[in-house]
C-alpha positions as CSV (number, residue, x, y, z in Angstrom):
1,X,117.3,83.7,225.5
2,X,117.8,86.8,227.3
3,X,119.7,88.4,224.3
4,X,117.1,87.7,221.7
5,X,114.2,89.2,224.4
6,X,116.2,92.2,224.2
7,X,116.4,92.2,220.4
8,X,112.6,91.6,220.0
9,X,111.8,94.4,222.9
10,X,114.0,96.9,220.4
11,X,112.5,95.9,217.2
12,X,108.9,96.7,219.1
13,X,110.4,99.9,220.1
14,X,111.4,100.4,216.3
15,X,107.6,99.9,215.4
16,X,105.8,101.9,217.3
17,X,108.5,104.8,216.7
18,X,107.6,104.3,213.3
19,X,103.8,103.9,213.3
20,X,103.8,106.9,215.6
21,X,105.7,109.1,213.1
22,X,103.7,107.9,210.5
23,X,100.7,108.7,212.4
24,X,101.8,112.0,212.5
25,X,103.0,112.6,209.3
26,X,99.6,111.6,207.8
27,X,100.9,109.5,205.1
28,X,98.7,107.3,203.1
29,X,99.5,104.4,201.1
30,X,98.0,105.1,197.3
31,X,98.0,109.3,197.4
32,X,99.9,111.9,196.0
33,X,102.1,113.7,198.7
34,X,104.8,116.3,198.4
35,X,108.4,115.6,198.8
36,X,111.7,117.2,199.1
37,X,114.3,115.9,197.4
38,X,117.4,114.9,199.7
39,X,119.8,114.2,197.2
40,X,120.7,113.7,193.6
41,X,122.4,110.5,192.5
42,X,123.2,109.8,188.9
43,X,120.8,107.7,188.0
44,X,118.5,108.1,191.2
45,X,116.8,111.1,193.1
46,X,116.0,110.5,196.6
47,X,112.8,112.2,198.6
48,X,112.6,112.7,201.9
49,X,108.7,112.6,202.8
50,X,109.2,113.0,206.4
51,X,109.0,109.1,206.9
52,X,112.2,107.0,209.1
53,X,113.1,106.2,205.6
54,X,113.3,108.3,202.3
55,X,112.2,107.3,198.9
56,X,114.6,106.1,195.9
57,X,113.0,107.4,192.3
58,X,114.7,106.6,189.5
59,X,116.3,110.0,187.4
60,X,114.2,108.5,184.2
61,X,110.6,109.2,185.5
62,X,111.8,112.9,185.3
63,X,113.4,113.1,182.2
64,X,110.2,113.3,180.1
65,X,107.4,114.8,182.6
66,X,108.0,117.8,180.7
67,X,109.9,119.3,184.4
68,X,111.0,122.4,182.9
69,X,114.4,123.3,185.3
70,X,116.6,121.2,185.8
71,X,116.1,119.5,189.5
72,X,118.4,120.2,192.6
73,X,118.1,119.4,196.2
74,X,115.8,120.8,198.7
75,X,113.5,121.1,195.5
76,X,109.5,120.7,196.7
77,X,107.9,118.0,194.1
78,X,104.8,115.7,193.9
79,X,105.3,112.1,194.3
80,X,103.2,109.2,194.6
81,X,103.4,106.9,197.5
82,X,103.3,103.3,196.4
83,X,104.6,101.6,199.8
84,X,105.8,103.4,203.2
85,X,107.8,100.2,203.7
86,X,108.4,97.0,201.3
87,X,110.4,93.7,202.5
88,X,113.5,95.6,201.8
89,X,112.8,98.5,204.6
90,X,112.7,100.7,201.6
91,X,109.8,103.6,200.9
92,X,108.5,103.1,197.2
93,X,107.7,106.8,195.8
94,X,106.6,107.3,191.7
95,X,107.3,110.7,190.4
96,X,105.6,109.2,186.6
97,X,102.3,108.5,189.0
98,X,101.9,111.7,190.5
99,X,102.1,113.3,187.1
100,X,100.1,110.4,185.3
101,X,97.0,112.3,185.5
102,X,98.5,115.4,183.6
103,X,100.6,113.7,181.1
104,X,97.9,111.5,179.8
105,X,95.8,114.6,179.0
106,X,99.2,115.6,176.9
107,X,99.9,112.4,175.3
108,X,96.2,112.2,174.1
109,X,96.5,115.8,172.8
110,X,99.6,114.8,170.7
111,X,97.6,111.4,169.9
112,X,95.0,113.2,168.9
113,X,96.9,115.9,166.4
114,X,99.2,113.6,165.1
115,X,102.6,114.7,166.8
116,X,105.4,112.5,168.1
117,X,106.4,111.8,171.4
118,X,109.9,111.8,172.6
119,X,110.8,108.9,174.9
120,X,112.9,105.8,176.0
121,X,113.0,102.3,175.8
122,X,113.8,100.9,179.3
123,X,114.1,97.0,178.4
124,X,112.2,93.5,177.4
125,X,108.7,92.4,177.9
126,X,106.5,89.7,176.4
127,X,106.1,90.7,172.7
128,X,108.1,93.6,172.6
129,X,109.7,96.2,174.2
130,X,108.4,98.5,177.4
131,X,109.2,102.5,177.0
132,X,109.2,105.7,179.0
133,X,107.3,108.2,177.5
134,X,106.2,110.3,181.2
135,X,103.9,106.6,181.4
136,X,104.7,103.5,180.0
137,X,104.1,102.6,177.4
138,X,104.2,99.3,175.1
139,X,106.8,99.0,171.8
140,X,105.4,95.5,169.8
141,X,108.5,93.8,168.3
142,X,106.8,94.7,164.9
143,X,107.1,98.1,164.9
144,X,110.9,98.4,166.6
145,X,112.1,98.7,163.5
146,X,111.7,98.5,159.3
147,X,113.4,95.2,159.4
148,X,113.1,92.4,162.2
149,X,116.1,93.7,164.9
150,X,117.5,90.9,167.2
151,X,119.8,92.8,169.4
152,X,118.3,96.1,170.9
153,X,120.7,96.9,173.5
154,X,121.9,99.8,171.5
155,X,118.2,101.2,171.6
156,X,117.9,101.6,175.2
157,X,117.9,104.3,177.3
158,X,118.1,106.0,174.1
159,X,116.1,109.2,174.3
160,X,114.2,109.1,170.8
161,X,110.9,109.7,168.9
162,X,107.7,107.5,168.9
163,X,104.1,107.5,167.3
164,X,101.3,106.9,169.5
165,X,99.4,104.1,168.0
166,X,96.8,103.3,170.0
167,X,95.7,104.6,174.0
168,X,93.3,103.3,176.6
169,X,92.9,105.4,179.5
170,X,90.3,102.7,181.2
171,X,93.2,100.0,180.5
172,X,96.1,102.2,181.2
173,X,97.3,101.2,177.7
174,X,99.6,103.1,175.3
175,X,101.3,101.3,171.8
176,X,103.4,103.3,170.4
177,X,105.7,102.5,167.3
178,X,109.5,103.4,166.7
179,X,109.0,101.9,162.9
180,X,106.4,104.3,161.5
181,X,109.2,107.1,162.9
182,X,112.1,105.5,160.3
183,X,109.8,104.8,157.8
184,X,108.2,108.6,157.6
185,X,111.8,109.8,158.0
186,X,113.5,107.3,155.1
187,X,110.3,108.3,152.6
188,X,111.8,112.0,152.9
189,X,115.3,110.8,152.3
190,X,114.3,108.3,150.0
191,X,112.0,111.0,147.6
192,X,115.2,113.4,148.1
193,X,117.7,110.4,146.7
194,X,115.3,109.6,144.2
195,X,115.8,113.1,142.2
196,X,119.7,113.0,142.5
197,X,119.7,109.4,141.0
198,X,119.9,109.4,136.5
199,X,120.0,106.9,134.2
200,X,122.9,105.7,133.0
201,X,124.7,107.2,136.5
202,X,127.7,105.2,138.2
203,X,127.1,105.2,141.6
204,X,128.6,103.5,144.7
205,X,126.5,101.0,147.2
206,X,126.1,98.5,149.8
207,X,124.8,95.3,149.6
208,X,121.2,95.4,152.6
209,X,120.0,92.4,152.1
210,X,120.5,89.0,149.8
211,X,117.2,87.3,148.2
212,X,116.6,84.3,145.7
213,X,116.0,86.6,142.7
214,X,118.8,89.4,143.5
215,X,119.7,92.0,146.1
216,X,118.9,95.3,147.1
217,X,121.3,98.3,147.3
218,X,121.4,101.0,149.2
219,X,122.5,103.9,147.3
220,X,123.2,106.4,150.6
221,X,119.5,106.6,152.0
222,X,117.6,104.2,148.6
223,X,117.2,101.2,148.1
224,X,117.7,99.6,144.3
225,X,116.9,96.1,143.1
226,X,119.8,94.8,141.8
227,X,118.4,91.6,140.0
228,X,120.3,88.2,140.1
229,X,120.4,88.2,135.8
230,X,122.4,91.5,136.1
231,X,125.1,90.7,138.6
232,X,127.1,88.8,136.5
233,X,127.5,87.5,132.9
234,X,128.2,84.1,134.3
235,X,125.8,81.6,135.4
236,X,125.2,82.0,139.3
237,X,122.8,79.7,141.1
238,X,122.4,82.3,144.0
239,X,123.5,86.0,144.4
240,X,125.1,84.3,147.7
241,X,127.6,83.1,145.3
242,X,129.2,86.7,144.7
243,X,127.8,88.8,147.1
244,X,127.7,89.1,151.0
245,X,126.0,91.8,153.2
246,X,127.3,95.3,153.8
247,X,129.5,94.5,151.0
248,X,130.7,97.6,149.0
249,X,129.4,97.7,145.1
250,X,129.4,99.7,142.2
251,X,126.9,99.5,140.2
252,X,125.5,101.6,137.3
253,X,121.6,102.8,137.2
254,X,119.8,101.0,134.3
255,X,116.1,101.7,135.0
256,X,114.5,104.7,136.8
257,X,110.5,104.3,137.1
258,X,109.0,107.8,138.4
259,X,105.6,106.5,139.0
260,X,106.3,103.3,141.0
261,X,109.4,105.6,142.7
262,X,111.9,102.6,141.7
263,X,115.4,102.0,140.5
264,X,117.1,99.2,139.2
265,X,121.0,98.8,139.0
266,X,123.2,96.4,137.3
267,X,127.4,95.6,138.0
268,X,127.7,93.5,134.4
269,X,126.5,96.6,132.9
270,X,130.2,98.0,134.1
271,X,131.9,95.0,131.8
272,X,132.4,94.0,128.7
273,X,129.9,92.2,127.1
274,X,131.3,88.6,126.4
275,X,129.4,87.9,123.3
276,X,130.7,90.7,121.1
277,X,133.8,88.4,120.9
278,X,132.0,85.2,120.1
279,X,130.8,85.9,117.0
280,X,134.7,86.1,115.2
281,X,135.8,83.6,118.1
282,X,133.4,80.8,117.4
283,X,131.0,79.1,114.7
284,X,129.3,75.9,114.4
285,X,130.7,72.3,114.4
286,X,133.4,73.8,116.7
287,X,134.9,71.4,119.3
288,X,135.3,73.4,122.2
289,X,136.5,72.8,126.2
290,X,133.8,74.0,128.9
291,X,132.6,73.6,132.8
292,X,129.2,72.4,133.8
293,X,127.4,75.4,135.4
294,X,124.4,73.9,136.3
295,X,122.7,70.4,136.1
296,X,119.0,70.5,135.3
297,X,116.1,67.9,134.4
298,X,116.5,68.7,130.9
299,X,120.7,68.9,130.7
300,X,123.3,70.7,131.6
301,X,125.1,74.4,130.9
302,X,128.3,74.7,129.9
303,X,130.2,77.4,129.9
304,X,132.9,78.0,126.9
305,X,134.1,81.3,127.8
306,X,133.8,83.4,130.6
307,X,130.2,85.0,130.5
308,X,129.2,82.5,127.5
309,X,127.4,79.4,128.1
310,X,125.2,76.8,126.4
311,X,122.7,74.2,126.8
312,X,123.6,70.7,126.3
313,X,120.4,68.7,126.2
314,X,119.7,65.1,127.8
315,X,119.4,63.9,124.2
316,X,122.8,65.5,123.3
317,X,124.9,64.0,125.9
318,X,125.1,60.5,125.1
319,X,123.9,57.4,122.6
320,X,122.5,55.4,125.4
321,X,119.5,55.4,126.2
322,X,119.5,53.5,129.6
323,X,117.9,54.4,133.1
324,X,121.4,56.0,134.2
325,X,121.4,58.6,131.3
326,X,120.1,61.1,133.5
327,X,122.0,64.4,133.1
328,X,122.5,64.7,137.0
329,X,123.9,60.7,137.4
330,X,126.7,61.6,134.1
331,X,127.8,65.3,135.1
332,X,128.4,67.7,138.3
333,X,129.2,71.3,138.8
334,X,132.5,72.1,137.8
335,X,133.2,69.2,136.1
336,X,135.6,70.3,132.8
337,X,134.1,68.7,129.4
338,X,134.9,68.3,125.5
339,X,131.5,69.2,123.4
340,X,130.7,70.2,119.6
341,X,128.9,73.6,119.3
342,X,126.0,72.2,117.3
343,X,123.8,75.8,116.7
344,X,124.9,79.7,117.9
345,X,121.9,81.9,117.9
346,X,123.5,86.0,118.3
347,X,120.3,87.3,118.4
348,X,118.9,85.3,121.4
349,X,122.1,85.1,122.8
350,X,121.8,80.9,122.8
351,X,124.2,78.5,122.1
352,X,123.5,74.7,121.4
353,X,126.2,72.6,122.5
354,X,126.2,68.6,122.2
355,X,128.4,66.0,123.9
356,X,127.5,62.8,121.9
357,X,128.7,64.3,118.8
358,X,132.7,63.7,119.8
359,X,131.6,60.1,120.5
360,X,131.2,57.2,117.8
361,X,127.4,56.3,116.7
362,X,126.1,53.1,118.0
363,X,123.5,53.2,115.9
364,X,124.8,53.8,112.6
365,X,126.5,50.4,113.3
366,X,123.3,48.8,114.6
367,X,120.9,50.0,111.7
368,X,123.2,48.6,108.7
369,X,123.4,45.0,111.2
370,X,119.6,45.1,112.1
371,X,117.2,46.8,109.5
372,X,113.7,47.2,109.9
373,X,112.1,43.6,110.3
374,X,114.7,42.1,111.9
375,X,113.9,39.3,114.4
376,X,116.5,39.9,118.1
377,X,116.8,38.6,121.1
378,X,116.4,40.6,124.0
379,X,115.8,41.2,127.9
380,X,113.0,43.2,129.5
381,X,114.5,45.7,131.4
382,X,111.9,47.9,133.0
383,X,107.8,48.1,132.3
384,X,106.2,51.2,132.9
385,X,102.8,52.9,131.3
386,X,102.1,49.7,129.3
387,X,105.8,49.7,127.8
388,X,108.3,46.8,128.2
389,X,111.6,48.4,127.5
390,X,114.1,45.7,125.8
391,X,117.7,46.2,126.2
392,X,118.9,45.7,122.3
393,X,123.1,46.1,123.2
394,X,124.6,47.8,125.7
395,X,123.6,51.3,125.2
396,X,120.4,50.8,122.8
397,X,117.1,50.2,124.4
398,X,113.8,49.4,122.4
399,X,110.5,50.1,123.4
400,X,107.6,47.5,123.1
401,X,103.7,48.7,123.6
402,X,101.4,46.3,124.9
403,X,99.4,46.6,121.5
404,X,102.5,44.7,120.3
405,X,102.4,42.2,122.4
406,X,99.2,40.2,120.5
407,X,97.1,40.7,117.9
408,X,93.6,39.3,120.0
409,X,94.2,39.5,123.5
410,X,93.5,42.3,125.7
411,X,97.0,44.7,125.7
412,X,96.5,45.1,130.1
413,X,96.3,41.6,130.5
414,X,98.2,40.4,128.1
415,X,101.5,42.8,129.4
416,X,100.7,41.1,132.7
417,X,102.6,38.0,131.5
418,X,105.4,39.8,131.5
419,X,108.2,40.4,134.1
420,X,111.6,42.4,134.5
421,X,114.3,40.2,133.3
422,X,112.3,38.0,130.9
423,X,114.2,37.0,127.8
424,X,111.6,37.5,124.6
425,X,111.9,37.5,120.6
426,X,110.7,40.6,119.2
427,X,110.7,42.3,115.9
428,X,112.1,45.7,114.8
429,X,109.3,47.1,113.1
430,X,110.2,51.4,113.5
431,X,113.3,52.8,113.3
432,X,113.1,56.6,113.3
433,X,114.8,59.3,115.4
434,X,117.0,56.8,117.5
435,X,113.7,55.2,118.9
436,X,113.6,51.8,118.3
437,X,109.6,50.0,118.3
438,X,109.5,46.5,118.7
439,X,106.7,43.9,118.5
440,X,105.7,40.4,119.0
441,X,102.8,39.9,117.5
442,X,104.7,40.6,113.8
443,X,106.9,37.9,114.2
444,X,104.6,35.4,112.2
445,X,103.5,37.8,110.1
446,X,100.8,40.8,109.7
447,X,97.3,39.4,109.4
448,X,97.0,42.5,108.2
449,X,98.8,42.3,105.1
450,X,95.8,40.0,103.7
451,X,93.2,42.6,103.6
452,X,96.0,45.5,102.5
453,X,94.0,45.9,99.1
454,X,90.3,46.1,100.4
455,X,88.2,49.2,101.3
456,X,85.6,50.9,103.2
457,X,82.7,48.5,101.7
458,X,84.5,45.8,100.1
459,X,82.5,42.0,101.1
460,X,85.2,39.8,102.3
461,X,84.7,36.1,103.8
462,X,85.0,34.8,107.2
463,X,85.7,31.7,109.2
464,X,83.5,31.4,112.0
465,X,85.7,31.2,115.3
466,X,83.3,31.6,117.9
467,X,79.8,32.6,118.9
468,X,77.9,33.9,122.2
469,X,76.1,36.4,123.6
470,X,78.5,39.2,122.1
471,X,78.0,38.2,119.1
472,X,80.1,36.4,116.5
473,X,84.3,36.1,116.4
474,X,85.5,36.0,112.7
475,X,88.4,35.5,111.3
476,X,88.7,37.4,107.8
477,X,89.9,34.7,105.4
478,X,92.4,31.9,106.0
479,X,95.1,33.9,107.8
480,X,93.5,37.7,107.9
481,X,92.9,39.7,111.1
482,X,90.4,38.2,113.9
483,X,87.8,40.5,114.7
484,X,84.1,40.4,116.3
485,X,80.5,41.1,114.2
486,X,78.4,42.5,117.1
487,X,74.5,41.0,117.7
488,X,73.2,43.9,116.0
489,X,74.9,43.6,112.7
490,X,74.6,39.6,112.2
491,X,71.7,40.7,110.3
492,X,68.8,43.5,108.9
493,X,65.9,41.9,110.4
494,X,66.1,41.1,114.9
495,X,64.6,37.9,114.5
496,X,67.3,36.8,112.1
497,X,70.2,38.4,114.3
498,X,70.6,35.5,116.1
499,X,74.3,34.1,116.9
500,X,73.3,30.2,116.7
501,X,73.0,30.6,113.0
502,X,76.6,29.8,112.6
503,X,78.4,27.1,114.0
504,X,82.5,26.8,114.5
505,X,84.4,26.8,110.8
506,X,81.2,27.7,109.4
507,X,82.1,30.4,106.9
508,X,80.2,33.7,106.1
509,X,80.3,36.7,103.9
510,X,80.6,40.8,105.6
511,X,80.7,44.3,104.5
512,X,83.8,46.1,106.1
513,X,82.2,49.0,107.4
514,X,85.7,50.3,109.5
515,X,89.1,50.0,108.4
516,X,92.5,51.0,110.1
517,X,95.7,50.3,108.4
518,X,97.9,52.2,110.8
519,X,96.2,51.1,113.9
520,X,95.6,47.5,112.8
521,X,91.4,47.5,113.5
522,X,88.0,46.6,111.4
523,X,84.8,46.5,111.6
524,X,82.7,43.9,109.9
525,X,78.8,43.7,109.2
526,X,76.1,41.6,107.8
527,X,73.6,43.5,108.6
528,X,75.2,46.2,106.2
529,X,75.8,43.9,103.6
530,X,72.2,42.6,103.4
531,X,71.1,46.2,103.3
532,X,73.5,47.0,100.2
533,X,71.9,44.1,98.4
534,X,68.1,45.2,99.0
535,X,68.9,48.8,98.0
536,X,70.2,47.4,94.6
537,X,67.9,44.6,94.0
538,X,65.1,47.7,94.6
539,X,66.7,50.1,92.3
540,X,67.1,47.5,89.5
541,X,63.8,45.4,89.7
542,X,61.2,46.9,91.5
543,X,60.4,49.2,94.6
544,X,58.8,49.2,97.8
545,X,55.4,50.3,96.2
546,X,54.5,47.8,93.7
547,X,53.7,45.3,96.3
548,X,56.3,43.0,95.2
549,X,57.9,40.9,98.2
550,X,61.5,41.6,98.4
551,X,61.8,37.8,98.2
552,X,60.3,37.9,94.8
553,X,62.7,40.8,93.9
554,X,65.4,38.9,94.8
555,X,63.8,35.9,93.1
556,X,63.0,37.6,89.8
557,X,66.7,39.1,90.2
558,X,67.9,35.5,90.5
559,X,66.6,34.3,87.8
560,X,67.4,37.3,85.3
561,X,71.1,36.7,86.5
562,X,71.0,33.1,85.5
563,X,69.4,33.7,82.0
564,X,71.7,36.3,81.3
565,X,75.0,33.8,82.1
């Protein structure tokens, strides 16, 4: 206890040693005060400002304050005092404060004119980086550099150039940019690299940066597109395939554009050209070896020869026509293949290759067994957009519509009887380009094929099926098409248009006024019928003037007929 009374009675001593010196020193927390510096360090100048403690500033607030001698001890400066004391014991003095006052009248001047600043970058902050520039100053992450820089240890303490881009005094808030520095430097090295590059020059590079369409070169100081189509006469799926960053190239200069201030440069210019040889090398009908390049949608591309490839299409890779045809579930990448070269276009530089062609036909053998109008067996293997497909054989598929399916009912409800798996008789009734069209509705015959000889006009007889409200359902002859006469064409006059005239079986005589071989559709009408015979009977015996009845035209018609027979 007695100890630690001592100790406390000391440190109270301490105090007011301190408080009186301070006293009589004068020195204010928040004012400028002169200094004299005690000591140089190497990264640290300390000031002794007649306090029990002197003040630690570091050597960086007096690199850029514009200080024109260099500083040594015993030196009288201006420094700001920030604390007498802080928890550490230590006196807080700013040189960069003392001189704020001064050096933000300088900065605005060079703001204001233009000029660049010389400074340092000092480390991290939120957003960017903070630098030195006699005041500090803010460095976004945007304008660090002309491309995005994860690592910038290398950059600090680094005395270097800025450009002021914005100030507030009020705020105490400088931006200043590092970027706009490269980029006004590389635009004078750029325009100078510009005029030494020519046409048709060799030059060395190095691969800056990779993208999905190529890669740019820099040519010492430029930067050249180098697109992906002129890397390489083979087939790349990304310039990552053949090309890595910083890598060394040569490349030759195949476009120079003075008004955009653009080059392009190619490294296949700097080979052979492949295709001169394929010309006395290959020709058509040729079977030939190859490895798949790429697998698309549409097929695959093979390549023949180094730098020579061709298209395969779906439709030239196999016979069969099922689901698992798919260019991507047959071939991979790499995979070696046989194939015919089926076209070879110089000019477009093309080639058309097939894999089917070194395979036998399956449907030169099915054609000669099953000719148009055959009647098969066969299993629904997949509906989709009103199509039932029906698996034929084992790599022949037919497709049949839902118009197929019945020659009265409505197609969507009548594929709606239909399910995956379902084992159904059809009829081959289209043949053409390996596409097989089926129908059931043919396999009793074409109602159709009754009226084959009538026309536009021609009267034909019906067979009263059904009547309602929508008129009446016909069927055209004893085995012809079924079709409906609508309410308005039972007959010329409304009050005779009336459905309940017929009766079931009754039969009746139409005009056809519609006829559609290849579709399988007609019209029918009584009412135009009826209207036929009145325009004749007028033209013949009489006219609407003469006040004869069309009843006693007809009549008088009649009769004339009958005498005549």
């Amino acid at each position: 206890m007695e100890s630690e009374q001592i100790k406390n009675d000391a440190k109270s001593e301490f105090d007011l040693l301190l408080a009186d010196s301070i006293n009589n020193t004068k020195l204010k927390e928040g004012t400028i005060i002169k200094g004299t510096i005690a000591e140089l360090e190497e990264d640290a100048v300390i000031v002794d400002i007649g306090a029990k403690v002197e003040g630690r500033i570091s050597k960086r607030e007096f690199v850029f304050q514009k200080d024109q001698k260099e500083l040594e001890v015993g030196d009288k400066i201006d420094v700001f005092l920030d604390k007498i004391e802080n928890h550490n014991g230590e006196c807080v003095l700013s040189r960069s404060k003392a001189k704020s006052k001064e050096i933000w009248g300088e900065i605005e001047k060079s703001f204001e004119a233009g000029e660049l600043i010389e400074g340092v970058i000092t480390g991290k902050v939120k957003g960017g980086l903070s630098c030195e520039i006699g005041v500090t100053a803010f460095l976004p992450g945007s304008q660090i550099d002309t491309r995005p820089v994860r690592d910038v240890t290398h950059l600090i303490d680094i005395p270097q150039k800025f450009k002021i881009l914005k100030m507030d005094l009020k705020r105490n808030n400088i931006v200043v940019s590092r970027r706009a520095v490269l980029e006004e430097m590389h635009k004078e090295v750029r325009e100078e690299r510009f005029l030494q590059l020519k046409l048709g020059d060799i030059v060395e590079g190095k691969i800056k940066a990779i993208t999905d369409y190529g890669a740019f070169v820099d040519l010492g100081g430029y930067d050249s597109l180098l697109h992906s189509s002129d890397i390489t006469y083979k087939r790349i799926a990304h310039p990552s395939e053949v090309l890595k960053i910083d890598q060394q190239v040569k490349v030759k200069i195949i476009k120079v554009d003075p008004e955009k201030n653009r080059v392009s440069v190619g490294m296949k210019q700097l080979e052979d050209d492949p295709w001169i040889k394929v010309k006395d090398k290959f020709k058509e009908n040729d079977r030939v070896n190859g490895v798949v390049t790429n697998v698309t949608d549409y097929g695959i591309f093979i390549e023949i020869e180094n730098g020579v490839e061709g298209l395969c299409h779906k439709d030239m890779l196999t016979w069969s026509q099922k689901q698992n045809s798919k260019p991507g579930n047959l071939y991979a990448r790499s995979q070696s293949v046989d194939c015919q070269i089926l076209e070879i276009d110089h000019e477009k530089r093309r080639l058309s290759l097939g894999i089917k062609q070194l395979m036998p036909n399956p449907w030169k053998k099915f054609n000669e067994v099953n000719p148009i109008g055959s009647i098969l067996e066969t299993t629904v293997t997949s509906i989709k957009d009103g199509i039932l497909f029906c698996s034929i054989d084992e790599e022949i598929d037919g497709a049949l519509f839902s118009k197929d399916l019945s020659w009265d009912a409505d197609p969507r409800e009548e594929i709606k009887k239909y399910k995956v798996g379902d084992k159904i008789k059809v009829k081959i009734i289209s043949n053409e380009n390996e596409k097989i069209s089926l129908s059931v509705r043919e396999i009793s015959g074409n109602p159709f094929d009754e009226i084959k000889n009538k026309n536009k006009g021609d009267i034909v007889t019906c067979n009263v099926l059904e009547i309602g409200d929508f008129g009446v359902k016909v069927k055209v002859g004893d085995s012809g098409p079924i079709t409906t006469i609508r309410k308005s064409d039972l007959a010329m006059r409304k009050s005779d248009a009336r459905p309940d005239r017929w009766a079931k079986n009754d039969k009746l005589d139409a005009t056809i006024t519609n006829i559609d071989m290849s579709n399988y559709k007609i019209s029918l009408s009584i009412r135009a019928m009826e209207e036929e015979i009145e325009k004749e009977a007028m033209e013949k015996y009489g006219s609407k003037d003469s006040g004869a009845s069309l009843g006693a035209i007809l009549g008088k018609a009649l009769g004339r007929d009958n005498k005549e027979d």
